[in-house]
C-alpha positions as CSV (number, residue, x, y, z in Angstrom):
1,X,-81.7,24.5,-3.4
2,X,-78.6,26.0,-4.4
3,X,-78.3,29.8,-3.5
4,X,-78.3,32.1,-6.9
5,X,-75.2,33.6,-7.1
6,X,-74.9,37.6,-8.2
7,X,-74.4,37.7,-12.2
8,X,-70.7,39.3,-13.2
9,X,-70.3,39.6,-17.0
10,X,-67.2,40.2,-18.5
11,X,-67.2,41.1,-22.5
12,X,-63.5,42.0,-24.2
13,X,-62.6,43.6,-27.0
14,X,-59.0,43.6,-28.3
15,X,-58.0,45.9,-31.4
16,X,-55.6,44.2,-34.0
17,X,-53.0,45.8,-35.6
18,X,-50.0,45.2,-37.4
19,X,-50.2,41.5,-35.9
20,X,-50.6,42.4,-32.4
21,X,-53.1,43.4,-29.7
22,X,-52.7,46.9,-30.3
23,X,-55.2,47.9,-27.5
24,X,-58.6,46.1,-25.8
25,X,-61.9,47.4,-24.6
26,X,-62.7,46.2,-21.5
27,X,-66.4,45.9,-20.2
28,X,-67.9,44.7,-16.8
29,X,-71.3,44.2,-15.7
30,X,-72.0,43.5,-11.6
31,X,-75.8,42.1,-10.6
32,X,-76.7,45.1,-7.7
33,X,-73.8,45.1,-5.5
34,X,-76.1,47.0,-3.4
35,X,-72.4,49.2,-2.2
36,X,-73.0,51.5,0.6
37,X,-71.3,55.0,0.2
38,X,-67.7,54.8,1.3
39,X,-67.3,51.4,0.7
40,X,-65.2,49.9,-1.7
41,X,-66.5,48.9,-5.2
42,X,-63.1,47.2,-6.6
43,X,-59.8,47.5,-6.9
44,X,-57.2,47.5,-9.0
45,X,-53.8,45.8,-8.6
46,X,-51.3,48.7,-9.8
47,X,-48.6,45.8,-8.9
48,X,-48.4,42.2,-8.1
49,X,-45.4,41.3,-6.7
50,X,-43.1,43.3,-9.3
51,X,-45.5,42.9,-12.2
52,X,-47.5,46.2,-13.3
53,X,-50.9,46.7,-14.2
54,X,-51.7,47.6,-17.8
55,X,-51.6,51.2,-19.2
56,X,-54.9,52.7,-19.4
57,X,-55.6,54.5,-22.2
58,X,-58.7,57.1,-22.2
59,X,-61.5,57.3,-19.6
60,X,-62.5,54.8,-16.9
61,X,-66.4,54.8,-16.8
62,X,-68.7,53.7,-14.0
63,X,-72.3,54.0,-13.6
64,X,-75.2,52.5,-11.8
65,X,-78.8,52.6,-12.2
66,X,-78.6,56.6,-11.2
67,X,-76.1,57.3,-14.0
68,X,-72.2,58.1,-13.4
69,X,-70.7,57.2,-10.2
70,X,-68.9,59.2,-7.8
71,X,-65.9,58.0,-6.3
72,X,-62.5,58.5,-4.8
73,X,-59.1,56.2,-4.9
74,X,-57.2,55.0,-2.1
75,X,-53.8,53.2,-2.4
76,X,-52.5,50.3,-0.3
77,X,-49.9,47.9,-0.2
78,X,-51.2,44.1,1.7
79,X,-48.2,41.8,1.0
80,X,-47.0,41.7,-2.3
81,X,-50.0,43.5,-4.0
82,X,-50.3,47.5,-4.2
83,X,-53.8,48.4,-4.6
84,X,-55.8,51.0,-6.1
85,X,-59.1,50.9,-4.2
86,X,-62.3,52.6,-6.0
87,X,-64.3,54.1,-3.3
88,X,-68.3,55.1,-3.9
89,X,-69.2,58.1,-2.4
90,X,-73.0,57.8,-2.6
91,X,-74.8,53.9,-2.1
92,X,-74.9,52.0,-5.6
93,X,-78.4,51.9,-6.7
94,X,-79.2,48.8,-9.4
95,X,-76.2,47.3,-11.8
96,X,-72.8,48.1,-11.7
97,X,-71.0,48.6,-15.4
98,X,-67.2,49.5,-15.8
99,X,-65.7,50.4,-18.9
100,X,-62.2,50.9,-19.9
101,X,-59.3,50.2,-22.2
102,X,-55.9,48.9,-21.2
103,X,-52.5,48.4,-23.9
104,X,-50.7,45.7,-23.1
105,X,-47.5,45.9,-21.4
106,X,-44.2,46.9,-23.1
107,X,-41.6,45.0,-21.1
108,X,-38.5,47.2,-20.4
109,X,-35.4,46.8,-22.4
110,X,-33.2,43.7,-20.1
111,X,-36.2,43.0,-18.3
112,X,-37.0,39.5,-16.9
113,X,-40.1,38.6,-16.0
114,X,-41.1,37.1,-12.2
115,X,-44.1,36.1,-12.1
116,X,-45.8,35.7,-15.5
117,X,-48.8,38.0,-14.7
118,X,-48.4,40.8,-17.9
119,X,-50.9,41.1,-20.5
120,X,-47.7,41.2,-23.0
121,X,-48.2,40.7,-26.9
122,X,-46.2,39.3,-29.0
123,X,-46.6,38.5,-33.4
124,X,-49.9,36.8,-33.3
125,X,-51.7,37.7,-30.0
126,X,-51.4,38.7,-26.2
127,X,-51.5,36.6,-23.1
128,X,-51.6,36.9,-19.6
129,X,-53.1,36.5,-16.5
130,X,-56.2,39.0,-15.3
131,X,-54.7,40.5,-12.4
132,X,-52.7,43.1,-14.8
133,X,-55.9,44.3,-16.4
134,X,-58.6,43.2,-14.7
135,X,-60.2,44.7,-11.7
136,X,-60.7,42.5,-8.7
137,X,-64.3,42.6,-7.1
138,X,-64.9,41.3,-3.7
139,X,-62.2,38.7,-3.9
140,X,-63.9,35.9,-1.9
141,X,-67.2,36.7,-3.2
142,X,-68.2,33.5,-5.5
143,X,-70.1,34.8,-8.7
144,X,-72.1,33.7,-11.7
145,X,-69.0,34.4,-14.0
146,X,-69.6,34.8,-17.8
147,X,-66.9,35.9,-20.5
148,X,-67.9,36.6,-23.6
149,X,-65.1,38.0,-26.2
150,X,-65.8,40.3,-29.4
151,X,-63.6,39.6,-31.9
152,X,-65.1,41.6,-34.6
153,X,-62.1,43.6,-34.7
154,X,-60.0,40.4,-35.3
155,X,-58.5,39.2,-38.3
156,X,-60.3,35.5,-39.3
157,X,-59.3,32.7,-37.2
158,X,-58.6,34.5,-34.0
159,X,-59.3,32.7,-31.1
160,X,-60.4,34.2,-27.5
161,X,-59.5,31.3,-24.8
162,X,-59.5,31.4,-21.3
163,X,-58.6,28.9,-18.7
164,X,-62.2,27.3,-18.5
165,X,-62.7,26.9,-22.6
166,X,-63.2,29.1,-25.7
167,X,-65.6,31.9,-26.3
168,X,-68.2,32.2,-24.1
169,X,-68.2,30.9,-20.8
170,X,-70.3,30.6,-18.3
171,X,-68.7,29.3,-14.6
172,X,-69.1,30.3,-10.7
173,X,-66.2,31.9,-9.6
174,X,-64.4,33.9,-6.7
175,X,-63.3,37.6,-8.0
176,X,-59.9,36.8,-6.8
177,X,-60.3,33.4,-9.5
178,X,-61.7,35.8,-12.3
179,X,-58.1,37.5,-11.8
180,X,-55.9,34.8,-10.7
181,X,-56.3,32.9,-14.3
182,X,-55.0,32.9,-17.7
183,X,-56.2,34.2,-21.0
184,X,-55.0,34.4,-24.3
185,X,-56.4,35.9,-27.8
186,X,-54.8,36.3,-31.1
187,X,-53.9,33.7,-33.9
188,X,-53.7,30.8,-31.4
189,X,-52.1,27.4,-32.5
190,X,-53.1,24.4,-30.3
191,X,-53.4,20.8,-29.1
192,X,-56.2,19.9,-27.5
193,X,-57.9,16.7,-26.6
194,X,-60.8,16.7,-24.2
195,X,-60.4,19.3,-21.6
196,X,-56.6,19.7,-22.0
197,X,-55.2,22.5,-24.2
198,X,-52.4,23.4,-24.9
199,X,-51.2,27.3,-26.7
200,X,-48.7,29.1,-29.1
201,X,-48.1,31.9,-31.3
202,X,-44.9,32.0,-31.9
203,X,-43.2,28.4,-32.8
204,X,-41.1,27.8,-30.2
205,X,-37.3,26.3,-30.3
206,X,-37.9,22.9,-29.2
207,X,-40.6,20.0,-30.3
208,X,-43.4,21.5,-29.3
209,X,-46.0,19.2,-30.7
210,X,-43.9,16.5,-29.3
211,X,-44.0,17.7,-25.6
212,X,-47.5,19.1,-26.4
213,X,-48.6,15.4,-26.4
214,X,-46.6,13.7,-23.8
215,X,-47.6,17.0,-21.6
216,X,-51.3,16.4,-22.7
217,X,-51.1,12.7,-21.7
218,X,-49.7,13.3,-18.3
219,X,-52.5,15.3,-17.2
220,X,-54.5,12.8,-18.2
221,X,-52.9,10.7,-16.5
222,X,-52.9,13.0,-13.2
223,X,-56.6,14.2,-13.7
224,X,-57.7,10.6,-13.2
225,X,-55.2,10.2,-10.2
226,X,-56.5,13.0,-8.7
227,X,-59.6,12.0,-9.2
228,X,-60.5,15.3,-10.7
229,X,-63.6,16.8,-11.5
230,X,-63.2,17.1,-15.2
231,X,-62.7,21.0,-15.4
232,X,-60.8,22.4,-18.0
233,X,-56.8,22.8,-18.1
234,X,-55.0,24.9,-20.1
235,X,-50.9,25.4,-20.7
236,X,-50.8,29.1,-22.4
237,X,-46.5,29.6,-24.3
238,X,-45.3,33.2,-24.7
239,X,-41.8,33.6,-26.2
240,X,-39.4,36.1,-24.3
241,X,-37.7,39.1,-25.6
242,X,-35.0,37.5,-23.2
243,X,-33.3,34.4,-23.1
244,X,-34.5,32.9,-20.0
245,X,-37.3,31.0,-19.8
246,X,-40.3,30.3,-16.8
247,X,-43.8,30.3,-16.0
248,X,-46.4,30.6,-13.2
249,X,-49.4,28.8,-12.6
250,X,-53.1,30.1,-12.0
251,X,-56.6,28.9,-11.6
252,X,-56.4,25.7,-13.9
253,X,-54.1,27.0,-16.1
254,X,-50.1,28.0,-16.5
255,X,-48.4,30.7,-18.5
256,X,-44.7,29.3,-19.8
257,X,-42.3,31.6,-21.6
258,X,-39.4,30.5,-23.5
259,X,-36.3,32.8,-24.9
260,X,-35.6,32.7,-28.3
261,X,-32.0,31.2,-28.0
262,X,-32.8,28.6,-25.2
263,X,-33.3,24.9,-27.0
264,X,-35.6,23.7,-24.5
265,X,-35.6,19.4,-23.9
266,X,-38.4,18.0,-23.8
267,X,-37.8,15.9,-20.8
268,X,-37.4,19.2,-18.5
269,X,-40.7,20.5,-19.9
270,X,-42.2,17.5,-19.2
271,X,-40.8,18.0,-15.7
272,X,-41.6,21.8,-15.1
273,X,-45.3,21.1,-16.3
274,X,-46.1,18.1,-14.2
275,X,-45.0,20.2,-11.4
276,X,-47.5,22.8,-12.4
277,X,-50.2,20.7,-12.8
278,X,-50.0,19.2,-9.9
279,X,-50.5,22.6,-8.4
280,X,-54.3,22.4,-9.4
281,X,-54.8,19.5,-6.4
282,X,-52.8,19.3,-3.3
283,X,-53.5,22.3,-1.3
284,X,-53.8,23.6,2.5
285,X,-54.6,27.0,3.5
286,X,-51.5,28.9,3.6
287,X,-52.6,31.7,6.0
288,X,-50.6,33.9,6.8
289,X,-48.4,33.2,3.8
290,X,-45.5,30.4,3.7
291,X,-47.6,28.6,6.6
292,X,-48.0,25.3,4.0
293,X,-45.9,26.3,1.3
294,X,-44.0,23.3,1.8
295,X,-47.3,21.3,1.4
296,X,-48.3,22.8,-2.1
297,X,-44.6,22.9,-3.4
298,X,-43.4,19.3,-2.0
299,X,-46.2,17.8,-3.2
300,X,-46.0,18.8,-6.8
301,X,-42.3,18.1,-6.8
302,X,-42.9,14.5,-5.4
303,X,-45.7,13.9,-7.8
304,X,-43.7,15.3,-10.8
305,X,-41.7,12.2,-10.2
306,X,-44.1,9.8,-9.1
307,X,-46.8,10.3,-11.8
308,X,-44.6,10.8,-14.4
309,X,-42.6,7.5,-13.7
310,X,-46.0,5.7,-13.3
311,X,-47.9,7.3,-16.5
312,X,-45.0,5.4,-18.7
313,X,-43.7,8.9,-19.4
314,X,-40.7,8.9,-17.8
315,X,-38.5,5.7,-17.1
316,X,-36.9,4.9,-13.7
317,X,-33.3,6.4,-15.0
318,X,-35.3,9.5,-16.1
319,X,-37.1,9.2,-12.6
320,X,-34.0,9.3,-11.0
321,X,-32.1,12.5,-13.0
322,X,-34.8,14.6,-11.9
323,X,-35.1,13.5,-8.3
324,X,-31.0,14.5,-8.3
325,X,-32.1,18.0,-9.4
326,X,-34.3,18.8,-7.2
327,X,-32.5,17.1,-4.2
328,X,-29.6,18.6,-5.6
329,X,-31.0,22.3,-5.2
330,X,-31.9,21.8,-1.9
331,X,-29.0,20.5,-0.4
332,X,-26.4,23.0,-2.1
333,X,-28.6,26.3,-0.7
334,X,-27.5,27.9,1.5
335,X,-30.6,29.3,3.5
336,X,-31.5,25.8,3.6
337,X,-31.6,26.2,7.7
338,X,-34.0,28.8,7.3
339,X,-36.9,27.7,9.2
340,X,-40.4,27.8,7.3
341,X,-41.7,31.1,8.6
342,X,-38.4,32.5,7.8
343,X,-38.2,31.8,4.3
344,X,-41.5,33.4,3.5
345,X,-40.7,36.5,5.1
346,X,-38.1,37.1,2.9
347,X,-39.2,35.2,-0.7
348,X,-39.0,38.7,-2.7
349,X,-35.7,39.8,-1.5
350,X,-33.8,36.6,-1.3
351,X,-34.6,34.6,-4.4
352,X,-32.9,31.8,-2.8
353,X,-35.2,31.3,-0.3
354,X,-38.1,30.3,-2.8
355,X,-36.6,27.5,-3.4
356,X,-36.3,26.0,0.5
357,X,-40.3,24.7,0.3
358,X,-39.5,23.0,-2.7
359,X,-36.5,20.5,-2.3
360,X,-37.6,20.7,2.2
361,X,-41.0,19.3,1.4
362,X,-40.5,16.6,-1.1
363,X,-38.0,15.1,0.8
364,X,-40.2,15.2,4.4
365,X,-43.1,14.0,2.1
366,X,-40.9,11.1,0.5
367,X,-39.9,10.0,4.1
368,X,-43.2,10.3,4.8
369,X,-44.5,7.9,2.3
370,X,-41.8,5.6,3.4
371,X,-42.9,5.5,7.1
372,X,-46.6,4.9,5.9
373,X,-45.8,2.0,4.2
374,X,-43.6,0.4,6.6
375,X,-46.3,0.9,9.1
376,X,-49.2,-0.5,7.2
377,X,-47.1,-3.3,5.5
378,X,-47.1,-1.9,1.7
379,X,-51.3,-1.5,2.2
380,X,-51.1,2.2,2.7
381,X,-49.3,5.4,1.3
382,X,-49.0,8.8,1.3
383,X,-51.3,8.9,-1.3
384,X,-54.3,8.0,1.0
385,X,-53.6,11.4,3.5
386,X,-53.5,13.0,0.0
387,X,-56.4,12.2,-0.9
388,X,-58.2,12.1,1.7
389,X,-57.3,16.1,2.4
390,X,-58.4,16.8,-1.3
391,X,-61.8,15.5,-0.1
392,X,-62.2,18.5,2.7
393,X,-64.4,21.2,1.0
394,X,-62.3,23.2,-1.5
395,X,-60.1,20.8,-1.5
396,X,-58.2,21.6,1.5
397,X,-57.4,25.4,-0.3
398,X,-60.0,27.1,2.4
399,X,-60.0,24.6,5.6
400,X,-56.8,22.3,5.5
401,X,-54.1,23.1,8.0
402,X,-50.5,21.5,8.5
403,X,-52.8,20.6,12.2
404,X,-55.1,18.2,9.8
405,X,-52.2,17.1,7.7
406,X,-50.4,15.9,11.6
407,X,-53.7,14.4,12.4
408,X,-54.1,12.1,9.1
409,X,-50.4,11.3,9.1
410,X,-50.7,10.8,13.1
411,X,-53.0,8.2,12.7
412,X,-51.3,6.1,9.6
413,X,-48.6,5.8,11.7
414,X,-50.3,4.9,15.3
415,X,-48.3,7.7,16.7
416,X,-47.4,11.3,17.2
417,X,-45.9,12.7,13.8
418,X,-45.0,15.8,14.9
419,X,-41.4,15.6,16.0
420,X,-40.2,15.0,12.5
421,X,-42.7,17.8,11.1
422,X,-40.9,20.3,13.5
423,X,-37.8,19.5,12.5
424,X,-38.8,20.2,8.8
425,X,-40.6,23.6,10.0
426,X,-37.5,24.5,12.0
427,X,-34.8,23.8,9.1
428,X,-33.4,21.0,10.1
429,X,-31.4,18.9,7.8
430,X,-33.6,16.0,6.0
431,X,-31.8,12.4,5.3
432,X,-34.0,10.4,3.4
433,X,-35.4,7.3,4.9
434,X,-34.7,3.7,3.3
435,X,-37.7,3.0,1.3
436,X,-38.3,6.3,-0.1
437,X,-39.6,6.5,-3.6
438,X,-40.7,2.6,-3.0
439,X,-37.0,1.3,-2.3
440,X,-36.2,2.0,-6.0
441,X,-33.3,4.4,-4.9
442,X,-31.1,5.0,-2.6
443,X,-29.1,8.4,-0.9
444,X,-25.8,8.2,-0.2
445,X,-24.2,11.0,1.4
446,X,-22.4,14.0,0.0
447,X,-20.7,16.9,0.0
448,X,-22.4,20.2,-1.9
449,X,-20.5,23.9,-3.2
450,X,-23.5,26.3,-1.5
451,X,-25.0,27.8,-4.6
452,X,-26.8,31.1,-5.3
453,X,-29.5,30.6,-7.6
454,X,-31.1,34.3,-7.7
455,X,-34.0,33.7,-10.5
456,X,-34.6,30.7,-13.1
457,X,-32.7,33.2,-15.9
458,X,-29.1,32.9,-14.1
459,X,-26.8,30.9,-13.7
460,X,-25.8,29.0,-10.7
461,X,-22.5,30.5,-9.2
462,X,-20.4,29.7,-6.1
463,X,-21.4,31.6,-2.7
464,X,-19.6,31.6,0.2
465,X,-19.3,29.2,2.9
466,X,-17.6,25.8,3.9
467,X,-19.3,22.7,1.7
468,X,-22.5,21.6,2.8
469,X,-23.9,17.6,4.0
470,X,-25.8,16.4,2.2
471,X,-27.1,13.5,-0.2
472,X,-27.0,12.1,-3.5
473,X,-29.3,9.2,-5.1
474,X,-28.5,6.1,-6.9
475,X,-30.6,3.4,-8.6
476,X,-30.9,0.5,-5.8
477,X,-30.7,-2.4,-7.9
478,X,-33.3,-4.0,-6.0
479,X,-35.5,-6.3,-8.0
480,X,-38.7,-5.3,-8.8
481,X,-38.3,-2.3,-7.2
482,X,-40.9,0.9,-8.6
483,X,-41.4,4.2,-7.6
């Protein structure tokens, strides 16, 4: 019998005027959290990474079963999130409610934005992700989630979506999941074909229904790959006030924005979201942070390229252009020595090094392929440790470990596979094995400018320092060669 999980019920209100979100009622409802006195009851996020949480606007209620709530705030700063924690001062007796109202975020004049978290509005609706106005319960506590929107205060055809589906849903879910997602409300345009959707307000400056539906088709494509589990997937647009462009991904669903002036190809969206949904499988536990970045990262960039080629999207030249970008950013940076734990230390202060897990671990993991298949004549891939990790409870996200990933690969081998793992951990240079990417391309050295590439809104520019080694690719002319 599967244990009955305590009931969290979220209901939201937003306020429409002059075609925007002009503010939104926020209401929660928590099943006896049974909270001793100085404990904490929630927290809010007052800053995720560099992104703020919401304005408030009035009171913030809470009551129980005994009425209004006492309680105190303490602040805290774990990582890259500054807390407000909401302290009890007397034991919770009964349900928990919260109510409050949050405006959503007016982004400063020349701002950028890094990650997409802000509940920011734009002609038509507001978006974001609910870290930046929603409190986060127990975050590892798994719930009996339901959202519920009231759109009474709508104009006619608004639409209230979050990642899992439309209106009301009901789903279990951690509180760190309830905030680590997307949603969106306003005057919503849309493709959508089974559980895939894809959102806009604003139309955007490039083809969008034309890279809605290849976009659509590749996670499709992936979902079966994967062999996912059916839930829901959703690609939420948001056009700048700048003209840079980006996105982050969440719990089943990504958050792009697009500037205004930027004429966007359809081939590089393509590109950026495959990489994104990608993120929605391969995992490992990356504890303390950075530990298996280059798992997570390397995987979606090698399966970018892999599922694209093989979903008929892309063709082999296409295949190979965006293999040269991304080998091409990793062997022109210069903190590509960095090792690993290095990197992560400094991700928020050195842009650069963001990008080391990236280009570092689709390489090792194309080499990696390559070695597997050699040693199982063609039979075997990395596709098999892949999978075989996605099938560990959680789907590797709470148990997998770079120890398990050395184990699997360890034994497609029949040998030890750490000595070329340490050398990825510790920096070292990667050359990419013959057979990578099935013997459809080849690398052939090169020389690189080291670049500075600070965020995805700047340009690269020259840094310092003597040229770097490193490796360009080339189609391989081999026949019947495929990725």
């Amino acid at each position: 019998m599967n244990e009955k999980k305590p009931y969290l019920k979220l209901l939201l209100k937003p306020h429409w005027q002059n075609d925007h979100i002009s503010y939104m009622d926020i209401k929660f409802n928590l099943e006896e959290p049974k909270i001793p006195g100085g404990e904490e009851m929630f927290a809010f996020s007052l800053s995720t990474v560099n992104i703020p949480f919401c304005e408030f606007s009035g009171a913030l209620n809470i009551n129980d079963g005994k009425g209004i709530i006492p309680f105190h705030v303490t602040e805290t700063e774990e990582g890259f999130i500054k807390k407000a924690k909401y302290i009890v001062d007397r034991d919770t007796e009964g349900d928990l409610s919260l109510e409050y109202r949050i405006l959503p975020r007016v982004q400063p004049e020349g701002y950028t934005s890094s990650p997409y978290f802000d509940f920011v509005n734009e002609e038509g609706g507001a978006n974001g992700a609910g870290v930046t106005f929603l409190p986060l319960f127990n975050e590892k506590t798994e719930y009996d989630f339901t959202i519920k929107w009231d759109l009474s205060e709508m104009p006619a055809g608004a639409r209230g979506i979050w990642c899992l589906g439309e209106g009301e849903i009901s789903a279990l879910c951690t509180g760190q999941e309830v905030c680590f997602s997307y949603y969106a409300v306003g005057m919503l345009k849309s493709i959508e074909k089974g559980n895939f959707g894809f959102y806009w307000f604003s139309d955007p400056p490039f083809p969008v229904e034309v890279a809605g539906e290849k976009i659509r088709d590749m996670f499709l494509y992936m979902s079966d790959f994967f062999q996912d589990e059916k839930e829901p997937y959703k690609i939420f647009t948001r056009r700048n006030g700048f003209k840079g462009h980006g996105g982050t991904a969440a719990r089943r669903s990504y958050l792009f924005g697009y500037g205004t002036e930027q004429k966007n190809d359809v081939e590089d969206l393509v590109a950026l979201f495959a990489h994104e949904m990608v993120h929605n499988w391969p995992h490992l536990r990356d504890e303390p942070y950075g530990t298996t970045t280059w798992y997570s990262e390397g995987m979606a960039e090698f399966y970018c390229i892999v599922l694209t080629y093989k979903a008929g999207i892309f063709t082999l030249e296409e295949a190979l252009r965006e293999l040269q970008k991304k080998s091409d950013n990793y062997y022109s940076n210069p903190t590509r020595s960095l090792t690993n734990d290095e990197a992560a230390k400094i991700f928020w202060t050195d842009r650069r090094t963001q990008r080391i897990p990236y280009g570092r671990g689709l390489l090792y993991i194309a080499n990696v392929d390559a070695q597997i298949r050699e040693a199982s004549g063609g039979k075997r891939s990395v596709d098999d440790v892949m999978l075989e990790i996605l099938k560990i409870p959680g789907g590797g996200r709470e148990s997998g470990t770079n120890e398990k990933w050395l184990e699997l690969v360890s034994r497609e081998l029949g040998r030890d596979a750490s000595p070329e793992f340490n050398d990825m951990a510790a920096g070292k240079l990667i050359v990419p094995l013959e057979g990578c990417f099935g013997g459809a391309f080849k690398a052939v050295p090169a020389m690189f400018e080291p670049l500075n590439r600070i965020t995805s809104h700047s340009e690269p520019e020259r840094a310092e320092g003597p040229e770097l080694e490193g490796y360009k690719w080339e189609l391989s002319g081999k026949s019947g060669a495929k990725i």
